[in-house]
C-alpha positions in Angstrom: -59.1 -52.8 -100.6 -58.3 -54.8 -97.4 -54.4 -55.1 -97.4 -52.9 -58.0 -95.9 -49.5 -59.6 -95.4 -48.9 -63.2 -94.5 -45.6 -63.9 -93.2 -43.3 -66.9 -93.4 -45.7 -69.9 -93.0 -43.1 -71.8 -90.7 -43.6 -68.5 -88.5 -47.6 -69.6 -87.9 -48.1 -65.9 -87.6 -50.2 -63.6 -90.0 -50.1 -59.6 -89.6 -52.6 -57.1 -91.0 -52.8 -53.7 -91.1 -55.8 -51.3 -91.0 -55.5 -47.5 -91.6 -57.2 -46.4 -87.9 -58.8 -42.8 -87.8 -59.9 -41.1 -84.6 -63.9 -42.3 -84.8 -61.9 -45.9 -84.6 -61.0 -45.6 -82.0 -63.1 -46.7 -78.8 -62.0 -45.9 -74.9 -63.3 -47.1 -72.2 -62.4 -46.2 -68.9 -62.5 -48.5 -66.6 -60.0 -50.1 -68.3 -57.8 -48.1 -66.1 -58.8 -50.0 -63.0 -57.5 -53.1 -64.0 -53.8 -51.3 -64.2 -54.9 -49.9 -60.8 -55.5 -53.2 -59.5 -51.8 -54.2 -60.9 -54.1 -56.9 -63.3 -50.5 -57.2 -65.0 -48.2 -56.9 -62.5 -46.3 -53.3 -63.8 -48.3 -51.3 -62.3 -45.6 -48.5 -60.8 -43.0 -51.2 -62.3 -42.9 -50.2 -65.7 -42.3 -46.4 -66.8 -44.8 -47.0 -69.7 -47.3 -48.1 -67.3 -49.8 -45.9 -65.2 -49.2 -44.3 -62.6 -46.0 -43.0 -64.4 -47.8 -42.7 -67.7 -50.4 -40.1 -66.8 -53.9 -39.8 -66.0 -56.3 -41.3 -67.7 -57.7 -37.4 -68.8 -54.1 -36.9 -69.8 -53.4 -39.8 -72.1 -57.0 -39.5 -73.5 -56.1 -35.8 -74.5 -52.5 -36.7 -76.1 -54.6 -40.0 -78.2 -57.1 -37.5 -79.2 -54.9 -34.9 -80.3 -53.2 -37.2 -82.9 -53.7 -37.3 -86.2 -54.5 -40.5 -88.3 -52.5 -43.8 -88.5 -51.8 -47.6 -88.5 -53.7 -50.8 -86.4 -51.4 -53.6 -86.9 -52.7 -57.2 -85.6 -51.2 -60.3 -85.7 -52.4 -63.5 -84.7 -49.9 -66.3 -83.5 -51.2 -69.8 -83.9 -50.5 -71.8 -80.5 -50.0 -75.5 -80.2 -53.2 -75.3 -78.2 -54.7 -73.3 -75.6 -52.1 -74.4 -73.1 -49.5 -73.3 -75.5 -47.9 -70.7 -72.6 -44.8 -70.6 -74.0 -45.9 -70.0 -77.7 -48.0 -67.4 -76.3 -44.9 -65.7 -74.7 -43.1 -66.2 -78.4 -46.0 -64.5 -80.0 -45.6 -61.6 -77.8 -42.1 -61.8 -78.2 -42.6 -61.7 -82.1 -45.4 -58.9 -82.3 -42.9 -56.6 -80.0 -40.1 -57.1 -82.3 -42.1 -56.6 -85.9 -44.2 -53.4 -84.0 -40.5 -51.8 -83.2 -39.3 -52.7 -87.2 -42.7 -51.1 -88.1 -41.8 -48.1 -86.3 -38.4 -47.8 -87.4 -39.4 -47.9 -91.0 -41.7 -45.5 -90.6 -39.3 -43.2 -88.4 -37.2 -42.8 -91.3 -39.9 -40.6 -92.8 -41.6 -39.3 -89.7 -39.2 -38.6 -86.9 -39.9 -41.0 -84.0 -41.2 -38.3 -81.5 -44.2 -37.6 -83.8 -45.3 -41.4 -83.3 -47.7 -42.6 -80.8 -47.0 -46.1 -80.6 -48.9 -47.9 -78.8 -48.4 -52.2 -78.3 -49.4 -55.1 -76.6 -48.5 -55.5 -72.9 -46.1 -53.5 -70.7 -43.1 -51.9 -72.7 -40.5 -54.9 -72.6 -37.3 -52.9 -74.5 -35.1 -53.1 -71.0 -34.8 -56.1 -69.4 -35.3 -54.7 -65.9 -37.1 -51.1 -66.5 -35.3 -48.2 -64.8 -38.0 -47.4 -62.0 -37.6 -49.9 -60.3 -34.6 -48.0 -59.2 -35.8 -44.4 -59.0 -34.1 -43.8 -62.3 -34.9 -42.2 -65.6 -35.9 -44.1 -68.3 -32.8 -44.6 -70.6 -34.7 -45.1 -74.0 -37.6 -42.9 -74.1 -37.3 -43.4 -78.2 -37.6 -46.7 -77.9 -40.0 -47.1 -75.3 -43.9 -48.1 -76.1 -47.1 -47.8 -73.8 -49.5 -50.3 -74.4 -53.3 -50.1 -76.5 -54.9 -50.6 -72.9 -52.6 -48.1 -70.7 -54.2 -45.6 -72.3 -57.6 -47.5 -72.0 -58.7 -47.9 -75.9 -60.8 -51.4 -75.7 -59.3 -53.3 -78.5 -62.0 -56.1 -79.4 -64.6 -52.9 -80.4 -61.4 -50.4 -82.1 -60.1 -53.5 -84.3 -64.2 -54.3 -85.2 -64.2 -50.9 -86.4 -61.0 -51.3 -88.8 -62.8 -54.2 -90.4 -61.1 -57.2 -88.4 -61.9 -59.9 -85.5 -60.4 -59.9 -82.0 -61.3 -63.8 -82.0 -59.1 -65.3 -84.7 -60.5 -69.4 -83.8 -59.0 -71.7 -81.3 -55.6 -72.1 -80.7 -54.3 -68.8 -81.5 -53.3 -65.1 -80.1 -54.3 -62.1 -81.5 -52.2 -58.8 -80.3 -53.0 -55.3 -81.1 -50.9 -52.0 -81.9 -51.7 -48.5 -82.7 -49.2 -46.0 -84.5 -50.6 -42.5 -84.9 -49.1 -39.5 -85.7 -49.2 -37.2 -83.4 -49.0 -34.2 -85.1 -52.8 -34.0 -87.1 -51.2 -31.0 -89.9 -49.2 -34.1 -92.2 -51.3 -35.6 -94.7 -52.2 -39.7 -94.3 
């Protein structure tokens, strides 16, 4: 049964959630280069953003040696397709219902079991720490996003039974939670 939540309809936001297995899930490598080519601009900026985040062999290996999980997608409705601003709220939004997710679910699974992955560069500092040759200071809290680790999202959210193109006017964003120890049961 496809499970679905619609929020607050003066949010103009709707969220789903798929249950994503490993078969889901579709990489594609050259995804890297456009982080290479700082596409994004956090590209060495951003501790949850390659080169800091590992190889591409290495993230693939961690990904692939998680268990099962969640794909959460919401889509945002914009003004219209000049709607910058609503497009930065909708990011702003997704980032803060992905980290309640996670919380929730940390209460059962301890947080350093999760592989969360979001939209976009990990925004939980204002100014991330390498920027000054410094540790990150909330590696709990801190999120990689679906393509640092190169999973192309329009074919992985196809596979969980949804669309990537939710109509004009709108923003859809993307995240992954799996577990990364494969032992605990679904």
């Amino acid at each position: 049964m496809i499970k679905w939540i619609k929020e607050k309809e003066e949010e103009k936001r709707y969220v789903f959630y798929r249950k994503i297995v490993q078969d889901d899930v579709v990489l594609e490598p050259s995804l890297r280069e456009f982080c290479e080519a700082n596409q994004c601009g956090q590209y060495g900026s951003n501790w949850m953003c390659p080169p800091s985040l590992g190889t591409y062999e290495e993230l693939t290996e961690e990904l692939r040696s998680c268990g099962n999980g969640i794909l959460m997608q919401m889509i945002y409705q914009l003004e219209d397709s000049y709607d910058v601003e609503g497009w930065r709220k909708a990011l702003e939004v997704f980032d803060y219902k992905l980290r309640d997710i996670a919380n929730q679910i940390s209460r059962h699974i301890p947080r350093e079991e999760l592989l969360i992955l979001g939209a976009g560069p990990c925004r939980y500092c204002e100014i991330c720490t390498i920027k000054n040759g410094e540790p990150c200071l909330y590696p709990n809290q801190a999120i990689a996003s679906v393509e640092a680790y190169s999973i192309e999202v329009s074919s992985t959210i196809k596979n969980v039974g949804l669309e990537y193109n939710n109509g004009p006017n709108t923003v859809s964003t993307v995240a992954i939670l799996l577990e990364r120890s494969s032992t605990r049961g679904d």
